[in-house]
C-alpha positions as CSV (number, residue, x, y, z in Angstrom):
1,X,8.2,-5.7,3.7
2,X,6.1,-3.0,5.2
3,X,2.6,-2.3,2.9
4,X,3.2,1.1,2.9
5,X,6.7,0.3,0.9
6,X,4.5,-1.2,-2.0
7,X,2.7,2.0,-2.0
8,X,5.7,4.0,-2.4
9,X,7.0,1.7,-5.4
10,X,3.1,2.3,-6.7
11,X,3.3,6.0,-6.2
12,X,6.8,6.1,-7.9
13,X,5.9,4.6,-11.0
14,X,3.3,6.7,-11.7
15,X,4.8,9.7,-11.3
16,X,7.6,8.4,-13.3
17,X,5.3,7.3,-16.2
18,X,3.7,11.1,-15.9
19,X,6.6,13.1,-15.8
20,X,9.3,11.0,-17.4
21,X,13.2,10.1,-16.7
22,X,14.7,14.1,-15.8
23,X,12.9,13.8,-12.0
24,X,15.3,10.5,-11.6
25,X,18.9,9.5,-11.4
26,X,19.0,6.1,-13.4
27,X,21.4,3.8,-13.9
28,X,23.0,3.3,-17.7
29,X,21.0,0.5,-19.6
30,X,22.1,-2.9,-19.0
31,X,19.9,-6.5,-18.2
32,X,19.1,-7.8,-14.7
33,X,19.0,-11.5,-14.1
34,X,18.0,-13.3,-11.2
35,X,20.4,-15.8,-9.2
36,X,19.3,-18.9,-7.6
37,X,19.0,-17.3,-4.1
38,X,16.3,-14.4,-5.7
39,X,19.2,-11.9,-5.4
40,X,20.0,-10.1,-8.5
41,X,22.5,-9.0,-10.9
42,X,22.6,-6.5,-13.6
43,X,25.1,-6.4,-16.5
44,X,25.9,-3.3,-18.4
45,X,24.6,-3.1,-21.8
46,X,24.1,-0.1,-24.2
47,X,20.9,-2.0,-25.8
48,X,19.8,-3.6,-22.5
49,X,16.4,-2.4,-21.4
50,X,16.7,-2.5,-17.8
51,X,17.8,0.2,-15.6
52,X,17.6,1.1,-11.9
53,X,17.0,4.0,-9.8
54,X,19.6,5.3,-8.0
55,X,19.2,6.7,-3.9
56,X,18.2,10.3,-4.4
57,X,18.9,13.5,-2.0
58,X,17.0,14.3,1.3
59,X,15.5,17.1,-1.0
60,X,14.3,14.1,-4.0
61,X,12.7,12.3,-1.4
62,X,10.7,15.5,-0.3
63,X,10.1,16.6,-3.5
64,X,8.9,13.0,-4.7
65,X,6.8,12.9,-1.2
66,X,5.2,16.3,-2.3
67,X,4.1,15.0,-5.4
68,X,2.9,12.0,-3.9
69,X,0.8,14.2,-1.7
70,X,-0.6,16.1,-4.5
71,X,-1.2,13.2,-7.2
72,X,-3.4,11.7,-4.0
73,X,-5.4,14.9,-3.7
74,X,-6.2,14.8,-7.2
75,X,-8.5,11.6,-7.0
């Protein structure tokens, strides 16, 4: 996995933690398990507490890179 990846992930998260769940499509709730071959698998479940993100749009990923950008500036 490229390092620059990570950063992303990073990045992400803390604009997700800042602005909250309306910037990103997420899956319903449900629980994610791991198999024996580190894949995974997630189960539907109205009181699970896992979700996922879903792929966004050209335009989310340029928005998201834009706030990246700026969040960066800030420090």
């Amino acid at each position: 996995m490229h390092p620059d990846y990570m950063l992303w992930l990073a990045r992400l998260a803390v604009i997700h933690a800042v602005e909250g769940d309306a910037l990103f499509s997420l899956s319903e709730r449900g629980i994610v398990s791991l198999t024996s071959k580190t894949g995974t698998n997630f189960a539907p479940l109205a009181t699970g507490n896992d979700r996922y993100q879903k792929p966004g749009t050209k335009e989310w990923c340029d928005g998201m890179l834009e706030k990246i950008r700026k969040y960066t500036k800030m420090r």
